[in-house]
PDB file of N, CA, C and O in Angstrom:
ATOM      1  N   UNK A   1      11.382 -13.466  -5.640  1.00  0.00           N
ATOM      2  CA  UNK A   1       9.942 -13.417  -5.633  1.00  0.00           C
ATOM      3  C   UNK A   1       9.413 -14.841  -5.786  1.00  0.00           C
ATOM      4  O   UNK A   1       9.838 -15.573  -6.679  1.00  0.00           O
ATOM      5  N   UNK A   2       8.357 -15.284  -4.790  1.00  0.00           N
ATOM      6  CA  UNK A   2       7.508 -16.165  -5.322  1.00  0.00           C
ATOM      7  C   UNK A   2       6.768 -16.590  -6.534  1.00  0.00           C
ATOM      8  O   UNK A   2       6.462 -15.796  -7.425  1.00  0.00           O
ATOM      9  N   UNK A   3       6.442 -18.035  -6.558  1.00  0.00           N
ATOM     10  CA  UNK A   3       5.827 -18.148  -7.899  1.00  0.00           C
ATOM     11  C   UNK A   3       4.563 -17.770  -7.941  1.00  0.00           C
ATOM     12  O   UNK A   3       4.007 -17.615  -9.029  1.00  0.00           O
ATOM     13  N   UNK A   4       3.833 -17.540  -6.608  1.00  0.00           N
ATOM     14  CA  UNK A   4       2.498 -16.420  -6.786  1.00  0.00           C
ATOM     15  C   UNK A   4       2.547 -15.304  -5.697  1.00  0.00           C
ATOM     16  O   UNK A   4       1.788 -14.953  -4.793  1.00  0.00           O
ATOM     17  N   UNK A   5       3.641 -14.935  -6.119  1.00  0.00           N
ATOM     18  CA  UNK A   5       3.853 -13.552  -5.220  1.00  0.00           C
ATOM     19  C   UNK A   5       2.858 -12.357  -5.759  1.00  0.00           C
ATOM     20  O   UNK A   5       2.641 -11.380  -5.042  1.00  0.00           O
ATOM     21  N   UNK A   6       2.112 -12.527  -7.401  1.00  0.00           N
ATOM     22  CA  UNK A   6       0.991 -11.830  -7.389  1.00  0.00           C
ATOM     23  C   UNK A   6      -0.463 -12.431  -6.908  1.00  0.00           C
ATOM     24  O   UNK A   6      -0.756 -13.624  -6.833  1.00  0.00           O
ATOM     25  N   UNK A   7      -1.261 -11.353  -6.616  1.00  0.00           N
ATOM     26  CA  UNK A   7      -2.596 -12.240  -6.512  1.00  0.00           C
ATOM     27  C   UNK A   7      -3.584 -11.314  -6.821  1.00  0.00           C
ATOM     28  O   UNK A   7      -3.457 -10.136  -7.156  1.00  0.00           O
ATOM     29  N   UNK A   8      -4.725 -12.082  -6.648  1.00  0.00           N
ATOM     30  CA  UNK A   8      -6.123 -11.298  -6.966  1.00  0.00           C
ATOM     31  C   UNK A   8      -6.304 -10.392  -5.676  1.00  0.00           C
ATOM     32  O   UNK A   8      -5.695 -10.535  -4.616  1.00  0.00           O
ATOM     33  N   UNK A   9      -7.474  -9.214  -6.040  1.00  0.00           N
ATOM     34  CA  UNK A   9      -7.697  -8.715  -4.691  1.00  0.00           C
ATOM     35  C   UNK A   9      -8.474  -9.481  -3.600  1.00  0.00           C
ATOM     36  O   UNK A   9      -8.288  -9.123  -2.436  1.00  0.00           O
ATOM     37  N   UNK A  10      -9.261 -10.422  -3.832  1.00  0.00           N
ATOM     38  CA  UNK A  10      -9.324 -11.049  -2.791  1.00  0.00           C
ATOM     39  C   UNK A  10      -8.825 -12.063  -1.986  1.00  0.00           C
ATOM     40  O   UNK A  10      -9.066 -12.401  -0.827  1.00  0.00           O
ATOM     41  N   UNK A  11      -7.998 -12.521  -2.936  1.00  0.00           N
ATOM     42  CA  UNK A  11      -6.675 -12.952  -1.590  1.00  0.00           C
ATOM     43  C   UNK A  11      -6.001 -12.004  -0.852  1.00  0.00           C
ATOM     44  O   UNK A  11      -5.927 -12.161   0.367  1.00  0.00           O
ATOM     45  N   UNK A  12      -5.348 -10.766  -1.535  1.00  0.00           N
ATOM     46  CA  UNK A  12      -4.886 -10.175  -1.083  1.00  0.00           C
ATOM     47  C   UNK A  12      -5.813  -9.597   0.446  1.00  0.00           C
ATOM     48  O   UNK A  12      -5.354  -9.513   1.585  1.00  0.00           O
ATOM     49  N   UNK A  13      -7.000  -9.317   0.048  1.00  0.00           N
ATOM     50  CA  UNK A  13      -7.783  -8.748   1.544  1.00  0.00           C
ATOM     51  C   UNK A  13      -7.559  -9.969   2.407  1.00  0.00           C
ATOM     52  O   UNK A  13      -7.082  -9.989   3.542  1.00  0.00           O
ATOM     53  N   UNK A  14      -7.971 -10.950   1.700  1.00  0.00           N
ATOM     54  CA  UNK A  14      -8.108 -12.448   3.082  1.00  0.00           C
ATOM     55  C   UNK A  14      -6.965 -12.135   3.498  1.00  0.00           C
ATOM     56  O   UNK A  14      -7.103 -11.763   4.664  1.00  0.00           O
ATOM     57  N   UNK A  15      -5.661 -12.067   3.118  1.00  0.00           N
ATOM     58  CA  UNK A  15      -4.162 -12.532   3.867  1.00  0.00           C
ATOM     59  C   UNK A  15      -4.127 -10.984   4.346  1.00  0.00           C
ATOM     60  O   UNK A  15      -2.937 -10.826   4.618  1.00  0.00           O
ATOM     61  N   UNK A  16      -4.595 -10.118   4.523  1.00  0.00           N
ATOM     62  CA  UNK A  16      -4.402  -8.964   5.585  1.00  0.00           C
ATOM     63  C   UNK A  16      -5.404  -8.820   5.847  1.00  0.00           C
ATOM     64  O   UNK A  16      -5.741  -7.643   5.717  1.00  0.00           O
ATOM     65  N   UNK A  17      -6.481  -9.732   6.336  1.00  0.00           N
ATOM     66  CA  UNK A  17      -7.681  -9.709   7.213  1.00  0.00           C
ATOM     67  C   UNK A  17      -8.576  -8.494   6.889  1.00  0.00           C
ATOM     68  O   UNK A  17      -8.950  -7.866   7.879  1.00  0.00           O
ATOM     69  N   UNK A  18      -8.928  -8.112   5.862  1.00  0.00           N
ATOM     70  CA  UNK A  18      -9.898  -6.608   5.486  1.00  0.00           C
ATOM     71  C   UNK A  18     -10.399  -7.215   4.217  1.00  0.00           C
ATOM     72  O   UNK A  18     -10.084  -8.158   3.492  1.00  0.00           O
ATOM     73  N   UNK A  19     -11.298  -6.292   4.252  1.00  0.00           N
ATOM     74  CA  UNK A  19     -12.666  -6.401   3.134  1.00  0.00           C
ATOM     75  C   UNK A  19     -11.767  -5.665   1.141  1.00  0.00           C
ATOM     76  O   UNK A  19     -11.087  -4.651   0.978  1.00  0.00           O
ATOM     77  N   UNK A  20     -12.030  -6.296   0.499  1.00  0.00           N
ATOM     78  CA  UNK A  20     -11.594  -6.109  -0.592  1.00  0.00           C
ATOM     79  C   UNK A  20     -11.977  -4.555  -1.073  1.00  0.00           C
ATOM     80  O   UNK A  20     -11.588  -4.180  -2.179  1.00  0.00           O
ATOM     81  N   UNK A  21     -12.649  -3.777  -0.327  1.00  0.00           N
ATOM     82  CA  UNK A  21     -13.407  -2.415  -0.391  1.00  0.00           C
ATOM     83  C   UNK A  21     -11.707  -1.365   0.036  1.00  0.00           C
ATOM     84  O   UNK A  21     -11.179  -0.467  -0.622  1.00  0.00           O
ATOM     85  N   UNK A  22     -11.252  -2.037   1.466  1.00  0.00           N
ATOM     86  CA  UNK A  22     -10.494  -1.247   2.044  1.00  0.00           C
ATOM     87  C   UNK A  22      -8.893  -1.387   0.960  1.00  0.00           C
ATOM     88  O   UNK A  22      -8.067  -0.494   0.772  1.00  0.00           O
ATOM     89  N   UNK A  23      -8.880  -2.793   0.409  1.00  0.00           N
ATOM     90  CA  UNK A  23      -7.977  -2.919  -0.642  1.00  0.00           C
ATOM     91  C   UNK A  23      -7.887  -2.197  -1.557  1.00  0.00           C
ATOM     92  O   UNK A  23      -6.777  -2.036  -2.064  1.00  0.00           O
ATOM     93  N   UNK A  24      -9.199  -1.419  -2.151  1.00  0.00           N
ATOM     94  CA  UNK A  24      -9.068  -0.562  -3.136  1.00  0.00           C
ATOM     95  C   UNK A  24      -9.203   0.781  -2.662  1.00  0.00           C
ATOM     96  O   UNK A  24      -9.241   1.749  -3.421  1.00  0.00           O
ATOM     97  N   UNK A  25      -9.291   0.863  -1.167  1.00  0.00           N
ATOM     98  CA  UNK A  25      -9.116   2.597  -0.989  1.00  0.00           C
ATOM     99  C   UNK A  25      -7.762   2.425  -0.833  1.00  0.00           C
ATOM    100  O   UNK A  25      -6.952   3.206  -1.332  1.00  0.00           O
ATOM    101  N   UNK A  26      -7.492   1.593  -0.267  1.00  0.00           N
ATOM    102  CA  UNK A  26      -5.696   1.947  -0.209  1.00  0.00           C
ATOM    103  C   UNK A  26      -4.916   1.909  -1.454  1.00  0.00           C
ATOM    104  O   UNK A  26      -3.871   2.559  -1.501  1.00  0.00           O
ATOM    105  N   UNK A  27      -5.290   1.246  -2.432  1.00  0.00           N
ATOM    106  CA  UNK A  27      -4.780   1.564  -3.869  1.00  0.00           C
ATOM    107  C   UNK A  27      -5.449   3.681  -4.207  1.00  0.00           C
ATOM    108  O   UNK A  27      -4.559   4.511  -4.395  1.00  0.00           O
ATOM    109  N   UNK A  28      -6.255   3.935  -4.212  1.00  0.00           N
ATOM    110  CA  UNK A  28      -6.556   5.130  -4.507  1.00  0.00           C
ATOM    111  C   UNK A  28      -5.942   6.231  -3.595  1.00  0.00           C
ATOM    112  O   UNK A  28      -5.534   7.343  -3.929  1.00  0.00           O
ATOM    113  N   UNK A  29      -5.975   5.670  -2.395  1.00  0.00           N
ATOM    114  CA  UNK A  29      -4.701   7.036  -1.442  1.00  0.00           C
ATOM    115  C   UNK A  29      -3.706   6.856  -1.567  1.00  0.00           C
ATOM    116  O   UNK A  29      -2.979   7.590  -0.898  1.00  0.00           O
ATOM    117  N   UNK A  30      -2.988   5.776  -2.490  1.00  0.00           N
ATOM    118  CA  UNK A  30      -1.727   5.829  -2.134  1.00  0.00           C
ATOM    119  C   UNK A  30      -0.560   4.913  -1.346  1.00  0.00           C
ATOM    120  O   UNK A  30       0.631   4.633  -1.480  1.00  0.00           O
ATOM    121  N   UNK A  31      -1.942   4.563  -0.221  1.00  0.00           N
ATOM    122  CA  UNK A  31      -1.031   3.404   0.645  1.00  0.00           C
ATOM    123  C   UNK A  31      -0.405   2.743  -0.105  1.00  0.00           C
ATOM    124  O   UNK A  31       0.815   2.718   0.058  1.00  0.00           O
ATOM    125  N   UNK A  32      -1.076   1.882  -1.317  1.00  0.00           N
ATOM    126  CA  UNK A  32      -0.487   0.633  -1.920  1.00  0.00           C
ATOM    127  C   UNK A  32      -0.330   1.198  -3.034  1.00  0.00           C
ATOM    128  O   UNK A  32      -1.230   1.773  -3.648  1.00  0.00           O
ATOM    129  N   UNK A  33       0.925   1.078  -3.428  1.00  0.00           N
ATOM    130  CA  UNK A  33       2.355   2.766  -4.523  1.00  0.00           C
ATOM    131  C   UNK A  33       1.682   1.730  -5.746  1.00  0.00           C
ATOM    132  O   UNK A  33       1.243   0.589  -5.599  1.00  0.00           O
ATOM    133  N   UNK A  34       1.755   2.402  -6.756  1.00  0.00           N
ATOM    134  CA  UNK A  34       1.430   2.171  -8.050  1.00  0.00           C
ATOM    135  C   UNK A  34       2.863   0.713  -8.941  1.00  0.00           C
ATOM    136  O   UNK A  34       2.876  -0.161  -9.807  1.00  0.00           O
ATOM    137  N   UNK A  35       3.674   1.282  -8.058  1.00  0.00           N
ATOM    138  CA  UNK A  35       5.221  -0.130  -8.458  1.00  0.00           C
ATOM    139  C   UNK A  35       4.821  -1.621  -7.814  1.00  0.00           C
ATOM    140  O   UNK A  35       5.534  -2.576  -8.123  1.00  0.00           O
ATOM    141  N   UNK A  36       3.815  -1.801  -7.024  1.00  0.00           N
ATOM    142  CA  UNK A  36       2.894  -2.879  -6.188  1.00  0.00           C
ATOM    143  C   UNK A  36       2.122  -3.794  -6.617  1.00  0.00           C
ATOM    144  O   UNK A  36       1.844  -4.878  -6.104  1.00  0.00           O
ATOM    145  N   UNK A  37       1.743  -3.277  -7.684  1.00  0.00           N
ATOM    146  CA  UNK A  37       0.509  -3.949  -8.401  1.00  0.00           C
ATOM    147  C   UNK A  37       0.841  -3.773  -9.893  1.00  0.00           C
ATOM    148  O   UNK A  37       1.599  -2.884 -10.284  1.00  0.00           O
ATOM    149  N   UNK A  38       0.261  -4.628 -10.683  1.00  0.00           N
ATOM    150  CA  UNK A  38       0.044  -4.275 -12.237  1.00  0.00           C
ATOM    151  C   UNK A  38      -1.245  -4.484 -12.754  1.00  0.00           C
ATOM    152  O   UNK A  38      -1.740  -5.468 -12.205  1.00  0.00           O
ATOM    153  N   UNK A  39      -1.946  -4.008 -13.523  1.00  0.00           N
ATOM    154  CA  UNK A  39      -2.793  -3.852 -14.297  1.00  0.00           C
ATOM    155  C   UNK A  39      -3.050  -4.158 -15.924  1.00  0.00           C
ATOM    156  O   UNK A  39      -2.387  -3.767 -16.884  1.00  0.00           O
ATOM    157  N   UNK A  40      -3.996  -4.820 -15.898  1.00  0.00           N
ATOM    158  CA  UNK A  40      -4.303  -5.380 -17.181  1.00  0.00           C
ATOM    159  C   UNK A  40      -5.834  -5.007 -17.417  1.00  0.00           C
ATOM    160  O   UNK A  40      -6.718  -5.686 -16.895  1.00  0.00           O
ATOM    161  N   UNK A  41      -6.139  -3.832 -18.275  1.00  0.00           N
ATOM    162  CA  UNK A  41      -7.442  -3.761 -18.061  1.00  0.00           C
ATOM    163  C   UNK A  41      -8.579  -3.224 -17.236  1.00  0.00           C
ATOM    164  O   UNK A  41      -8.749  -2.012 -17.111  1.00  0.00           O
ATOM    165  N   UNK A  42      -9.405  -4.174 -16.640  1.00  0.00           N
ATOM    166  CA  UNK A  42      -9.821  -4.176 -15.693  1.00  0.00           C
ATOM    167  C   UNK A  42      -9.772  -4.846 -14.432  1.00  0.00           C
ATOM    168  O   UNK A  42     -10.615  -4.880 -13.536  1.00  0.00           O
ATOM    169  N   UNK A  43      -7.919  -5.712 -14.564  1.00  0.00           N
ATOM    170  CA  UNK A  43      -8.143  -6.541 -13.765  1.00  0.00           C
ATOM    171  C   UNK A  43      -6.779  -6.340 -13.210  1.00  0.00           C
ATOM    172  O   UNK A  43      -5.782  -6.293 -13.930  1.00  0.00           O
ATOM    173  N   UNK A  44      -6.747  -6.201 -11.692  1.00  0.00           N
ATOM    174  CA  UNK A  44      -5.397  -5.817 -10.802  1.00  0.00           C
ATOM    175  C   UNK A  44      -4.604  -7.158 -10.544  1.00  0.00           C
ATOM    176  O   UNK A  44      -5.465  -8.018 -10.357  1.00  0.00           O
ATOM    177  N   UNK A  45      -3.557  -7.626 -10.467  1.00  0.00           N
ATOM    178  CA  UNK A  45      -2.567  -8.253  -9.373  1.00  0.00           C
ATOM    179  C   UNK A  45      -1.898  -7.616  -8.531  1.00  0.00           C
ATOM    180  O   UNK A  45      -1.289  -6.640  -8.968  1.00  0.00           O
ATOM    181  N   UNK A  46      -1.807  -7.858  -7.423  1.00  0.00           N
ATOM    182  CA  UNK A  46      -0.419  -7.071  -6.002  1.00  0.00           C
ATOM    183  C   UNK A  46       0.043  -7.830  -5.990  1.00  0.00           C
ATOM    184  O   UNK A  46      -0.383  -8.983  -6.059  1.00  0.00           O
ATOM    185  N   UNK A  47       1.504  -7.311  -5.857  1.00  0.00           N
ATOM    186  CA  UNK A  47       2.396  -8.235  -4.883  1.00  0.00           C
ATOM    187  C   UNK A  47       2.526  -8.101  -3.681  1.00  0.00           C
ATOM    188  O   UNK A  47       3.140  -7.262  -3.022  1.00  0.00           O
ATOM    189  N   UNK A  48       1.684  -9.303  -3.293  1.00  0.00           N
ATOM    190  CA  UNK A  48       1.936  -9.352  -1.457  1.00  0.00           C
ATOM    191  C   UNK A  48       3.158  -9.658  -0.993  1.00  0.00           C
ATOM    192  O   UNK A  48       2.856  -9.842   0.186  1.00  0.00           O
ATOM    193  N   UNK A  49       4.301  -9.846  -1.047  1.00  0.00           N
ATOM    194  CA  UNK A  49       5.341  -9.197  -0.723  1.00  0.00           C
ATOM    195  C   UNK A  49       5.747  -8.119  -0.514  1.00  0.00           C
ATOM    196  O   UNK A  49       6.298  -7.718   0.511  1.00  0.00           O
ATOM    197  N   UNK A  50       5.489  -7.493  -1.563  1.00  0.00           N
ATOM    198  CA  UNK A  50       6.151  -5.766  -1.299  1.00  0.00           C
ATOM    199  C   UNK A  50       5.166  -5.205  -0.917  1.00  0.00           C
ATOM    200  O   UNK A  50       5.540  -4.077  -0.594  1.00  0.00           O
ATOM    201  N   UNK A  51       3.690  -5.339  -0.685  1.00  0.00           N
ATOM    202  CA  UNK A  51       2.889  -4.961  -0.421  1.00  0.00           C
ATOM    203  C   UNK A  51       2.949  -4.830   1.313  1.00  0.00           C
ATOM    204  O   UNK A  51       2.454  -3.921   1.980  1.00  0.00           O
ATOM    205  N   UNK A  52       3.566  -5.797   1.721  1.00  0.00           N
ATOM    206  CA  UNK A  52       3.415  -6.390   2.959  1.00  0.00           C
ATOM    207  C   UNK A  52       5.103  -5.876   3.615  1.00  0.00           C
ATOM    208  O   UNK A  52       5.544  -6.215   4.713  1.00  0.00           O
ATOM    209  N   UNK A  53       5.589  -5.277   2.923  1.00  0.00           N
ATOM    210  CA  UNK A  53       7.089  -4.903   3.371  1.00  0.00           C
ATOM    211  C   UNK A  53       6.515  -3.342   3.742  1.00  0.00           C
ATOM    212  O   UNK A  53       6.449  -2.756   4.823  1.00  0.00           O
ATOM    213  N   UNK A  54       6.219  -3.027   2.687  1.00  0.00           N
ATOM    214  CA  UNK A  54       5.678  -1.244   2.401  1.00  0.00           C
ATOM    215  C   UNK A  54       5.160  -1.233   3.959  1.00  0.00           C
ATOM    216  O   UNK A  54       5.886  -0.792   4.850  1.00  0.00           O
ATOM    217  N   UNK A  55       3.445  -1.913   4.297  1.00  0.00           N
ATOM    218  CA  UNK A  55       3.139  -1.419   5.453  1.00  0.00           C
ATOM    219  C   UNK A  55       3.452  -1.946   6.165  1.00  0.00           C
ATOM    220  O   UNK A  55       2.447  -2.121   6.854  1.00  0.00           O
ATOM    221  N   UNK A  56       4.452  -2.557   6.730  1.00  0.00           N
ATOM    222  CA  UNK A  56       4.828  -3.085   8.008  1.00  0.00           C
ATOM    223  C   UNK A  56       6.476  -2.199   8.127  1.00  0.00           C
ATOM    224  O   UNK A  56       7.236  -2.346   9.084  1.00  0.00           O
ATOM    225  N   UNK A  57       6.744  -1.336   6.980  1.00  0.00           N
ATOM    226  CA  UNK A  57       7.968  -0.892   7.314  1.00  0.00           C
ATOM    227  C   UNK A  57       7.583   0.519   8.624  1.00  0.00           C
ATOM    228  O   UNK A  57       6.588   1.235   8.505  1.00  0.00           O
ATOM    229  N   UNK A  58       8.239   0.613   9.381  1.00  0.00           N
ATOM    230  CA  UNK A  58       8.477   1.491  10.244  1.00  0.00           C
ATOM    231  C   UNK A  58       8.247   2.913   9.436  1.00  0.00           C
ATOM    232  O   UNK A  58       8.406   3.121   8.233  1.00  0.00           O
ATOM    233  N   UNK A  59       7.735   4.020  10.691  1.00  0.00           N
ATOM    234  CA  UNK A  59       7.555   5.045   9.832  1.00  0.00           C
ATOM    235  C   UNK A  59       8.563   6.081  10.301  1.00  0.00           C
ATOM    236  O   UNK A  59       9.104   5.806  11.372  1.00  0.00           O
ATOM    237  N   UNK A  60       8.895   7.128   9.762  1.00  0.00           N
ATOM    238  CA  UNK A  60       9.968   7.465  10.159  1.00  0.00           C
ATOM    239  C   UNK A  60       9.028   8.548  11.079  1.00  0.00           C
ATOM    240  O   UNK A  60       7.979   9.097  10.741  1.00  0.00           O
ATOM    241  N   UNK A  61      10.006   8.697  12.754  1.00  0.00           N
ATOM    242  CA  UNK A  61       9.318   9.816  13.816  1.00  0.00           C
ATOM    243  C   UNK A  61       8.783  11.065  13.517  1.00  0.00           C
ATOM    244  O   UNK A  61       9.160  11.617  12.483  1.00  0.00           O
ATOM    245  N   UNK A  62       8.157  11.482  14.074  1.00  0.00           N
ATOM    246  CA  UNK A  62       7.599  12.709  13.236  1.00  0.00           C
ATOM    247  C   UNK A  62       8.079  13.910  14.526  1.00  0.00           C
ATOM    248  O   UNK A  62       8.056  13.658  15.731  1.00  0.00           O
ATOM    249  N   UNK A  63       8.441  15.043  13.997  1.00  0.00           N
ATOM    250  CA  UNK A  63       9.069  16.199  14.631  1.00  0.00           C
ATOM    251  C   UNK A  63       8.220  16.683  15.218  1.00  0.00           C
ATOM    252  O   UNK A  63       7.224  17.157  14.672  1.00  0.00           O
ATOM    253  N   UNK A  64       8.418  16.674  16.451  1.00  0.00           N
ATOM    254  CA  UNK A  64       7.814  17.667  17.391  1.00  0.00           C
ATOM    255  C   UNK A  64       7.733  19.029  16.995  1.00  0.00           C
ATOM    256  O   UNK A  64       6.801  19.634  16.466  1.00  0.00           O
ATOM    257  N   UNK A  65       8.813  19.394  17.323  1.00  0.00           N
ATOM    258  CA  UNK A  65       9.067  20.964  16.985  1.00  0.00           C
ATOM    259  C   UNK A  65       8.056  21.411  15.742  1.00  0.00           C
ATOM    260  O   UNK A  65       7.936  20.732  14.723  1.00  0.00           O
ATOM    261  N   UNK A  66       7.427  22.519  15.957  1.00  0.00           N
ATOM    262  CA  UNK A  66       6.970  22.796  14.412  1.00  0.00           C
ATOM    263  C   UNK A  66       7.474  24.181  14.218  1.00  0.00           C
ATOM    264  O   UNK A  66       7.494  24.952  15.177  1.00  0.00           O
ATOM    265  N   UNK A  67       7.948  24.609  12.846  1.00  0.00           N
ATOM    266  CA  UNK A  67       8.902  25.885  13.103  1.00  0.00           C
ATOM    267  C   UNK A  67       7.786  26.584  12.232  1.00  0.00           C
ATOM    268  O   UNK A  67       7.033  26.021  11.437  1.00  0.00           O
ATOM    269  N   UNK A  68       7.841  28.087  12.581  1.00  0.00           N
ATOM    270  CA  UNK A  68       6.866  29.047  12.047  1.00  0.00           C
ATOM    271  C   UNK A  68       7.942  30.016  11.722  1.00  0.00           C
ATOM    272  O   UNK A  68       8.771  30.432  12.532  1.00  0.00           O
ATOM    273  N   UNK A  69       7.846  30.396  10.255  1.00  0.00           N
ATOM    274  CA  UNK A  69       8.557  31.267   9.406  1.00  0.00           C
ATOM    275  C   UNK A  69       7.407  32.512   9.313  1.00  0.00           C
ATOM    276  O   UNK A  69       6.235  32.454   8.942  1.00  0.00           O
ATOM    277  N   UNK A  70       8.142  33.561   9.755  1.00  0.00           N
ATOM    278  CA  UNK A  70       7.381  34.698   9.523  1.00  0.00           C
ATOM    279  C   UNK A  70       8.466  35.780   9.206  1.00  0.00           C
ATOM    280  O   UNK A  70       9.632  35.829   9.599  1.00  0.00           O
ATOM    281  N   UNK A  71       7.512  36.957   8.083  1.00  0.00           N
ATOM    282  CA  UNK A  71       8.253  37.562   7.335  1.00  0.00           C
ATOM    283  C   UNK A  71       8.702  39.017   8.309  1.00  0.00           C
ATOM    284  O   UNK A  71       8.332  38.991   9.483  1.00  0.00           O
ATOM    285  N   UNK A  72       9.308  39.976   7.934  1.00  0.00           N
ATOM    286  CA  UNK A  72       9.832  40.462   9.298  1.00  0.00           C
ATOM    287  C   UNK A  72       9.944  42.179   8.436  1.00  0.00           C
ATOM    288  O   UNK A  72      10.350  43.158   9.062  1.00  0.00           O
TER     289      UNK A  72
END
C-alpha cells in the first residue's frame, strides 16, 4: 500500500471523475464494501487502491438460462 493510499472523499471523486454525491451513494449501496474505507466519526478515508481494483474487476457472466422450479 501507498503512503496515501487513503484519502478524503474529494479526492477520491476527482481521481474517478464524479461528484463527491455519487461517492457517497456508492458507499450506501454497497458498491464501495465497508473493508474500503475507515471511519472516524464523522469523517471517511478510502482506499483508492482497493477501491479502484473492486470496480474495475470484471464481473462474473450472468446466466442466460433462467430455471423455473415449480411444485408438481
Amino acid at each position: 500500500m501507498t503512503e496515501n493510499a487513503y484519502v478524503n472523499v474529494e479526492s477520491l471523486a476527482k481521481y474517478f471523475g464524479v461528484s463527491t454525491s455519487t461517492i457517497r451513494k456508492w458507499v450506501r449501496e454497497g458498491i464501495i464494501s465497508r473493508d474500503h474505507y475507515i471511519r472516524a466519526g464523522d469523517t471517511y478515508r478510502y482506499n483508492k487502491e482497493a477501491i479502484e481494483k473492486a470496480l474495475t474487476k470484471p464481473k462474473p457472466p450472468k446466466n442466460e438460462e433462467v430455471k423455473v422450479w415449480t411444485a408438481h
